[in-house]
TILODO-754989 format. One record per residue: residue number from 1; y, z negated, x of N, C-alpha, C in turn. Coordinates in nm, 3 decimals, padded with zeros to 5 digits, always signed. Each point is the difference from the previous one (the first is absolute). Example, Ala and Ser with C-alpha at 12.3 -4.5 7.8 and 13.67 -1.06 7.14 Angstrom:
[atom 1; [-00.569; -00.780; +01.319]; [+00.119; +00.000; -00.089]; [+00.120; +00.000; +00.090]],
[atom 2; [+00.105; +00.072; -00.035]; [+00.119; -00.006; +00.082]; [+00.109; -00.073; -00.077]],
***
This chain:
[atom 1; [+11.556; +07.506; +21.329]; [-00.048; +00.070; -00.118]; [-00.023; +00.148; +00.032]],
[atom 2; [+00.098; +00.102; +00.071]; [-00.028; +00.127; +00.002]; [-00.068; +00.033; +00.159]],
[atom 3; [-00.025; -00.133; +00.014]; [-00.133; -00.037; +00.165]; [-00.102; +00.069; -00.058]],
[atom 4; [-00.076; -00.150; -00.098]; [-00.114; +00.047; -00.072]; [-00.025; +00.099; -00.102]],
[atom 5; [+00.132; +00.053; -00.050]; [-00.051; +00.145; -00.050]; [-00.010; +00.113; +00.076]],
[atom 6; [+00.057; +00.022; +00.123]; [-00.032; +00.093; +00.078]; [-00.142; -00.023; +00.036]],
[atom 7; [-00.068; -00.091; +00.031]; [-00.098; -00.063; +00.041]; [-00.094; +00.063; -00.107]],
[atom 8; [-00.009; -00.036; -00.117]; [-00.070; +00.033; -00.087]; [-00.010; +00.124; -00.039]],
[atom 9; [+00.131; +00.115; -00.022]; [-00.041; +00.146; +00.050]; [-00.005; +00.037; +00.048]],
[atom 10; [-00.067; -00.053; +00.141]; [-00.056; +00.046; +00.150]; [-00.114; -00.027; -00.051]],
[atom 11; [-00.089; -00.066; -00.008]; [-00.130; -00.030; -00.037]; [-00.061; +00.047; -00.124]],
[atom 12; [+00.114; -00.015; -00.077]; [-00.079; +00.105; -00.143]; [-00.020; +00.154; +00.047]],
[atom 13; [+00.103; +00.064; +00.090]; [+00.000; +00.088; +00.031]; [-00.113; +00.085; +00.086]],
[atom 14; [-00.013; -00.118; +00.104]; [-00.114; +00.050; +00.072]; [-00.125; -00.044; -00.038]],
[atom 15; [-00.064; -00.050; -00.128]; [-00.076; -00.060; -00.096]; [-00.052; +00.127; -00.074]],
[atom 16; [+00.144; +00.053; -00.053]; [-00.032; +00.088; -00.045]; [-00.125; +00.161; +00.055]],
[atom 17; [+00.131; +00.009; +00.163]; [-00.039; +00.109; +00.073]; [-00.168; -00.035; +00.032]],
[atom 18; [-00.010; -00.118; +00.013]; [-00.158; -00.022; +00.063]; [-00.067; -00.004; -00.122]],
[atom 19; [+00.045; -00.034; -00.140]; [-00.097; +00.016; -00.108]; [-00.040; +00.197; -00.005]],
[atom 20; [+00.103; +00.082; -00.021]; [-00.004; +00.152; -00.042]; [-00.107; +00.021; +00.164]],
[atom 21; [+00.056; -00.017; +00.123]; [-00.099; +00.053; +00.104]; [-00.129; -00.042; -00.026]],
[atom 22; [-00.074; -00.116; -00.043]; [-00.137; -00.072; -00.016]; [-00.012; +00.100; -00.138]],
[atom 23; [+00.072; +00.031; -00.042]; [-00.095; -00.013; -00.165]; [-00.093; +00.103; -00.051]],
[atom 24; [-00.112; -00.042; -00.086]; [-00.137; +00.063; -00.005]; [+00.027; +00.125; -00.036]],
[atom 25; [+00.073; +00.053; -00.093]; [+00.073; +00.110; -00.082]; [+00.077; +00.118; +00.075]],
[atom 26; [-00.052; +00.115; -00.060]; [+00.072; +00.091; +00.071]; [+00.208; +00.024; -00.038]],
[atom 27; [+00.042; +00.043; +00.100]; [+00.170; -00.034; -00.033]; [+00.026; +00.056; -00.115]],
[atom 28; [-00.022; +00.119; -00.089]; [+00.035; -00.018; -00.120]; [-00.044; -00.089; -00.097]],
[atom 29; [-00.108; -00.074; -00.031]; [-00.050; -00.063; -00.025]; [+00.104; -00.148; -00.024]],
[atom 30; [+00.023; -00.040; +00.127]; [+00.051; -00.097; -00.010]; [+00.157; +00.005; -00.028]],
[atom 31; [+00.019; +00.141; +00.070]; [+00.191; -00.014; -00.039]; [-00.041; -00.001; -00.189]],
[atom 32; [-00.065; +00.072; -00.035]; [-00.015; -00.022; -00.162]; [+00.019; -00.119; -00.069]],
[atom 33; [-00.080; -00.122; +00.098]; [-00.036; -00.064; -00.059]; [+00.126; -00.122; -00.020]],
[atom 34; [+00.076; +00.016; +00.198]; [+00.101; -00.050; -00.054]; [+00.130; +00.047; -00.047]],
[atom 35; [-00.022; +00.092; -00.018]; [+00.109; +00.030; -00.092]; [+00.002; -00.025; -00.159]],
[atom 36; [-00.143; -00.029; -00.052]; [-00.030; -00.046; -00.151]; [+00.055; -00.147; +00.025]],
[atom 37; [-00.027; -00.075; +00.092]; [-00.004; -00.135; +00.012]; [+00.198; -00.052; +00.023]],
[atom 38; [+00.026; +00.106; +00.035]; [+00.172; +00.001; +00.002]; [+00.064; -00.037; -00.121]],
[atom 39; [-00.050; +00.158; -00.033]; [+00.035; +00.001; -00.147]; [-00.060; -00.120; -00.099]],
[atom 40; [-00.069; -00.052; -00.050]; [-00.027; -00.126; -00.080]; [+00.072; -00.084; +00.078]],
[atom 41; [+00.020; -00.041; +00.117]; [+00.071; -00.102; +00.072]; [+00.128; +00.028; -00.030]],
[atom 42; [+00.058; +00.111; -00.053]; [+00.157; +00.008; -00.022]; [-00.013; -00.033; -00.189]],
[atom 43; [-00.085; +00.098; -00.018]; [+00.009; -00.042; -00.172]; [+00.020; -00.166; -00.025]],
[atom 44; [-00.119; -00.090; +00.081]; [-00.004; -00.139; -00.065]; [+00.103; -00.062; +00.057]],
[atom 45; [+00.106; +00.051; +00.111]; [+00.114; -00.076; +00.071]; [+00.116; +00.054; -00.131]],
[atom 46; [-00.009; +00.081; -00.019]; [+00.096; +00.045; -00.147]; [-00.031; -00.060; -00.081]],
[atom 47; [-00.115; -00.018; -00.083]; [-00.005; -00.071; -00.112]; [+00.049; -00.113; +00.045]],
[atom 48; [-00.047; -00.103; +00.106]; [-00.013; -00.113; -00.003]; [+00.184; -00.059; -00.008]],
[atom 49; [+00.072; +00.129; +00.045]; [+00.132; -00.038; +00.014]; [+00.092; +00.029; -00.111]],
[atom 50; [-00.082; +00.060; -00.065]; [+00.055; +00.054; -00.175]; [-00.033; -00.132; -00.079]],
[atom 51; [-00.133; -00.056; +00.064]; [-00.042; -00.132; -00.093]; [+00.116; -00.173; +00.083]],
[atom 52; [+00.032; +00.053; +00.085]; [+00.143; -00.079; +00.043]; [+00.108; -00.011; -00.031]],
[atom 53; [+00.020; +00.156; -00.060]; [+00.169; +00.007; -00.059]; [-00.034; -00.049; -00.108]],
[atom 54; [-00.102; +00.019; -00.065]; [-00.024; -00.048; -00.155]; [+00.042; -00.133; +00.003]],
[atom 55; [-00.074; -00.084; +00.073]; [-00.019; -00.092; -00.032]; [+00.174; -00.102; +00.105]],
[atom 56; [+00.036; +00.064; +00.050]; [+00.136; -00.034; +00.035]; [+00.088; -00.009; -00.104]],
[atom 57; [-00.008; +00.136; -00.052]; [+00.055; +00.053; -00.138]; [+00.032; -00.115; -00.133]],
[atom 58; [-00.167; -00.034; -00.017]; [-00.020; -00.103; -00.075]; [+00.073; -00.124; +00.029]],
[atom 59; [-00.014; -00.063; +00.063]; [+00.045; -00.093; +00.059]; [+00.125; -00.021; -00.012]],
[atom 60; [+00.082; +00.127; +00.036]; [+00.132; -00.022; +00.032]; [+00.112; +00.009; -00.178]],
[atom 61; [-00.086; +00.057; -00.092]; [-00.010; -00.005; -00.142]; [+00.008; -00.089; -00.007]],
[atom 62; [-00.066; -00.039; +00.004]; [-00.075; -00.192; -00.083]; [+00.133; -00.041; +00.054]],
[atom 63; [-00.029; +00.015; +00.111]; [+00.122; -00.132; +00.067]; [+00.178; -00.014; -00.056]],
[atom 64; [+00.039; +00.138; -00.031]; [+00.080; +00.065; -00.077]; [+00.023; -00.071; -00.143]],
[atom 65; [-00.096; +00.008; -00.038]; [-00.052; -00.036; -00.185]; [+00.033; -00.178; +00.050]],
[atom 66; [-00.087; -00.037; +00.090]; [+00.064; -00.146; -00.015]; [+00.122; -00.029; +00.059]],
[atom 67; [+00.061; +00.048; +00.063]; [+00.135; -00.065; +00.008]; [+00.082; +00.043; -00.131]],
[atom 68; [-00.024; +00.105; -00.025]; [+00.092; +00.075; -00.141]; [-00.064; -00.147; -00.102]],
[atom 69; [-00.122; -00.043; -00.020]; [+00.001; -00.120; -00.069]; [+00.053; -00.097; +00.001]],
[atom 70; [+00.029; -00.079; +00.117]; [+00.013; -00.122; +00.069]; [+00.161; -00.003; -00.009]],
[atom 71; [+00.091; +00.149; -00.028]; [+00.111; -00.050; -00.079]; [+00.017; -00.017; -00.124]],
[atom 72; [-00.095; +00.003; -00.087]; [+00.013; -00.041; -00.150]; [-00.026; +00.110; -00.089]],
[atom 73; [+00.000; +00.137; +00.032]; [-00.027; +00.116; -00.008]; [-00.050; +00.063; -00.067]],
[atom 74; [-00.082; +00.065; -00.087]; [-00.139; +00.077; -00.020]; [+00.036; +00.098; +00.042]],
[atom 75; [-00.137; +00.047; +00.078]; [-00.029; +00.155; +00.076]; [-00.021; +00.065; -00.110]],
[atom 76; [-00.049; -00.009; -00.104]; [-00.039; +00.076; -00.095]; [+00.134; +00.057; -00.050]],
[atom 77; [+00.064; -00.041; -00.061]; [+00.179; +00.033; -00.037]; [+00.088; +00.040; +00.107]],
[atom 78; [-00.037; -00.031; +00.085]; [+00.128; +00.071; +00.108]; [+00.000; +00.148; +00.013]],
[atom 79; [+00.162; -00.014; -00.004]; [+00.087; +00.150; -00.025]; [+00.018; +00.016; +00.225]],
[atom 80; [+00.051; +00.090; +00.002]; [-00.018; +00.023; +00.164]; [+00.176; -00.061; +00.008]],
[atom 81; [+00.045; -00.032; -00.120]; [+00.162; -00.030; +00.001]; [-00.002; -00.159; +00.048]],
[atom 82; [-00.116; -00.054; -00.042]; [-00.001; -00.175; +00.014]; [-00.049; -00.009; +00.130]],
[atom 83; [-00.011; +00.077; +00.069]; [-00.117; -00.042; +00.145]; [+00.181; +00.000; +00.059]],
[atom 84; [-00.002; -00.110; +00.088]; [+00.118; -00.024; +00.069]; [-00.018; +00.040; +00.159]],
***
């Protein structure tokens, strides 16, 4: 496993270096460009992990609500004194 990830940021790496040396754009240009492309790449890795806890969140509710049912229960009426 940490074979092929070394493996893989050896090659992204020098992927990289040979993309910035080839590229049509002058170097500010492109450091600009990826640095915009960072940034949205971090924004949508945040959301997407905010839209994970949510939905963990959810989940782990529900799941809550039904066992608190499945002893005879209502969630709706429970005092924090009845949760055992």
């Amino acid at each position: 496993m940490l074979k092929g990830l070394r493996s893989a940021l050896k090659f992204f790496t020098l992927g990289l270096l040979a993309g910035l040396l080839l590229a049509p754009r002058k170097g500010d240009d492109t450091r600009t460009l990826l640095v915009d492309r960072g940034r949205e790449y971090i924004k949508e890795l945040v959301s997407s992990g905010r839209r994970a806890a949510g939905d963990l969140r959810d989940q782990a509710v529900s799941g809550a609500q039904d066992n608190f049912k499945s002893d005879g229960r209502s969630y709706d009426n429970a005092a924090a004194s009845s949760i055992q």
